[in-house]
N, C-alpha and C positions, 0 to 999 in steps of 0.2 A: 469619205475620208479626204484628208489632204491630196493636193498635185502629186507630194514625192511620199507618198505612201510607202510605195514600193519597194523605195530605196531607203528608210528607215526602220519601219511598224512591220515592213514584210520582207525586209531584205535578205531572211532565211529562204524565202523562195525563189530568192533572183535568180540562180543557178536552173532553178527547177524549170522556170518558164524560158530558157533560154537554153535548154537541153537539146535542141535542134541545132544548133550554131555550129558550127565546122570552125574551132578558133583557133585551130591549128592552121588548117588550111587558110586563112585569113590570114594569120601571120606569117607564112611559109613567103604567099604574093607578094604581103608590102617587106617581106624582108628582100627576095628579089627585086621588085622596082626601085631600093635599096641603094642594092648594087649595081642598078643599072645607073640610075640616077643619082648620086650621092657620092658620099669624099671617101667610104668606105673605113670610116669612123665608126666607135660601137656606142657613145652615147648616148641613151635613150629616153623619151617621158612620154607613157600614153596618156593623155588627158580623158577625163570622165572614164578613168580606167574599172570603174564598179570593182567588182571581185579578185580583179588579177587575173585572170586567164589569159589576156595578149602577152601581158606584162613575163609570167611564169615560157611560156616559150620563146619569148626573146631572149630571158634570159638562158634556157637552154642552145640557143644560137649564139652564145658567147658575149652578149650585151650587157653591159652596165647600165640593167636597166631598172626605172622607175615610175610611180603611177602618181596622178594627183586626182580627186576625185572631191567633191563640195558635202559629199555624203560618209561619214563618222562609222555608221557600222557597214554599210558596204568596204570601208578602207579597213574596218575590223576584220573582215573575211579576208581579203585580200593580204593583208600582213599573215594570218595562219598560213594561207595558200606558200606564200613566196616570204620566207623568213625574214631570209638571205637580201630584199632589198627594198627602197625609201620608197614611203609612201607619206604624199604631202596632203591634208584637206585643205583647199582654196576653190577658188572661184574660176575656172577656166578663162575667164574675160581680162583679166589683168595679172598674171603672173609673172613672177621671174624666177630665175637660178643661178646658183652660184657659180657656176661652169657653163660655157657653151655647151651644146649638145650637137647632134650628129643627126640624128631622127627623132621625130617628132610625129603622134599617131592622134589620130581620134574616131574610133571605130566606133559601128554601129548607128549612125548620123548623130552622133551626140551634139556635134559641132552643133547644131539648131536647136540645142539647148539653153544659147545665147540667148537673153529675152527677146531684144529686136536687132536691126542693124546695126546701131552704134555700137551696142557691145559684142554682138559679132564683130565686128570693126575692130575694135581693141582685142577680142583673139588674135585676132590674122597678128596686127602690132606685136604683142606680146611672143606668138610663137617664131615671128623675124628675129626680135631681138634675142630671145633667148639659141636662135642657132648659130655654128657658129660655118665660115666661108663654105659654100654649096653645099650645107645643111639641108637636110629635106622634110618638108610637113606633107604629109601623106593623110587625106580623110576620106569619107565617103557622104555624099549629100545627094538630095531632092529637089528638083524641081517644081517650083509652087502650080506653076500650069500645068504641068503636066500629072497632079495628084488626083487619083479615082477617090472618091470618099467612098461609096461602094464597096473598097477592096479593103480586106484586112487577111491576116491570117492567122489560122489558131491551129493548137496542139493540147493534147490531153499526155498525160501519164502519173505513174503512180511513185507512192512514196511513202515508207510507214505505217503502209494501210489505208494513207489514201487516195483520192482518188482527184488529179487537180486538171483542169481546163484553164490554158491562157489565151487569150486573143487579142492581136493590136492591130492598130489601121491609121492612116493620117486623116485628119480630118483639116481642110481648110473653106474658107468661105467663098473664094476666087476674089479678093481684094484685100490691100493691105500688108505689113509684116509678118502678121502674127497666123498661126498656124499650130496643129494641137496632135499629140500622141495620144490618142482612145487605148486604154487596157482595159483591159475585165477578165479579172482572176473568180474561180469557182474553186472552193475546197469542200469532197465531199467525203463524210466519215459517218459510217453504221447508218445511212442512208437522211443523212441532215446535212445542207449544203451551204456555206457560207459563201456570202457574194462581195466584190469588191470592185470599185471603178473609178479608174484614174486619167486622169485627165493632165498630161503633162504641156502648157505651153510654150510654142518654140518658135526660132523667129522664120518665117517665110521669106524665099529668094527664089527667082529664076538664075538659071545658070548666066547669063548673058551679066546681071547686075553683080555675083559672086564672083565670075572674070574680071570685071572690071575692079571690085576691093583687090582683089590678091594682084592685079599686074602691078601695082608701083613695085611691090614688095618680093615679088617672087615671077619664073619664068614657070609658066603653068604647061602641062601636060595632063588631056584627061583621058579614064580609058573607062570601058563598055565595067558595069558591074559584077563581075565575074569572078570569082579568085581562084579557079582552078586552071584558068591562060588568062595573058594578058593581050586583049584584043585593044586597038586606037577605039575610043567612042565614034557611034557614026553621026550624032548631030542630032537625035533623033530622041534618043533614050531619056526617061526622067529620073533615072537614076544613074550616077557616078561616080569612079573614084578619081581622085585629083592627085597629080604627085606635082607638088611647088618644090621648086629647086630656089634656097635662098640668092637674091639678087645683094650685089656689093652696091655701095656708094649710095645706098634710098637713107634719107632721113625723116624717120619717122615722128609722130607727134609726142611720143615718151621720150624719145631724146634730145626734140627740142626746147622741152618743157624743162 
């Protein structure tokens, strides 16, 4: 099947394989780091928002908030989810808004969704320009050195009688940008199992090079993985969240164009 299978042809199961996710608890943290960090503005856009679920508890935290997402029926789910608020399909690499915003999300490492640097590059651009004074972009990202191919992790449950296995893992080559999200969904019903494997590429960064795109444009803070406390990262870990506090006076390359 196609890269974005999943998120088209199977996006009725997106929920199902992500039935493990604590998206509350995920929103709870970055709405704290929030208010630690931030103008304490309720503005909101999580990018690659799939389904709505960050989006539906932000807005239960009093947020005006909204999703963008490059995928037509995942923003289909996402609209029944949360009625009540906008959901745009575009390309997370180049957007804009009509309004400043306040917070800015991209959960689940979507951010590496970007095909390679440059257009990771032009997120970071875009999510500056669209915040507005000590806005905050808040994601979560990967370490290209420090990724096991080895490691994935998978989960089984049921649903309408049947019976589904999802498993994902990062898979990189150790050179280069580019970098790939391994799925393999299993649906099994009256004992015949349908198989599927998706292959989503994304762009590969060490933390050291992702520091250096985001400091023109933001005062970076990163912290340990976790969303039930907020530990400092020790230096160590390959995986993290970042909280970018927008910087004043950076002229970027959309504005000088």
């Amino acid at each position: 099947m196609s890269y974005n299978a999943l998120y088209t042809d199977l996006s009725g199961y997106y929920d199902l394989m992500c039935a493990d996710i604590d998206y509350q608890e995920q929103s709870n943290c970055v709405r704290r780091l929030h208010q630690l960090f931030g103008n304490q503005g309720t503005r909101y856009l999580d990018l690659a928002c799939g389904t709505g679920p960050h989006v539906e508890h932000f807005m239960g935290y009093g947020y005006q908030a909204s999703g963008l997402d490059i995928n037509q029926p995942m923003l289909n789910i996402a609209q029944q989810r949360c009625p009540q608020a906008t959901f745009i399909q575009h390309d997370m690499c180049n957007f804009t808004v009509d309004a400043p915003l306040d917070l800015i999300t991209c959960f689940l490492y979507s951010l590496h969704y970007n095909a390679n640097i440059e257009k990771l590059m032009q997120c970071i651009e875009s999510a500056f320009n669209a915040l507005t004074q000590d806005g905050v972009f808040c994601f979560n990202a990967v370490d290209k050195n420090k990724i096991d191919n080895r490691s994935f992790v998978r989960h089984t449950t049921e649903f309408e009688d049947n019976h589904f296995m999802f498993q994902s893992g990062w898979n990189y080559s150790g050179e280069g940008e580019h970098q790939q999200l391994q799925l393999h969904i299993e649906k099994t019903s009256d004992n015949v199992t349908q198989s599927w494997r998706d292959n989503h590429p994304m762009v590969a960064i060490n933390f050291v090079q992702l520091q250096q795109l985001l400091a023109p444009f933001f005062d970076v803070t990163m912290f340990e993985h976790s969303y039930d406390k907020i530990v400092p990262w020790n230096g160590q870990s390959g995986n993290a969240i970042f909280v970018c506090v927008k910087k004043e006076n950076t002229v970027t390359s959309q504005q000088a164009a």
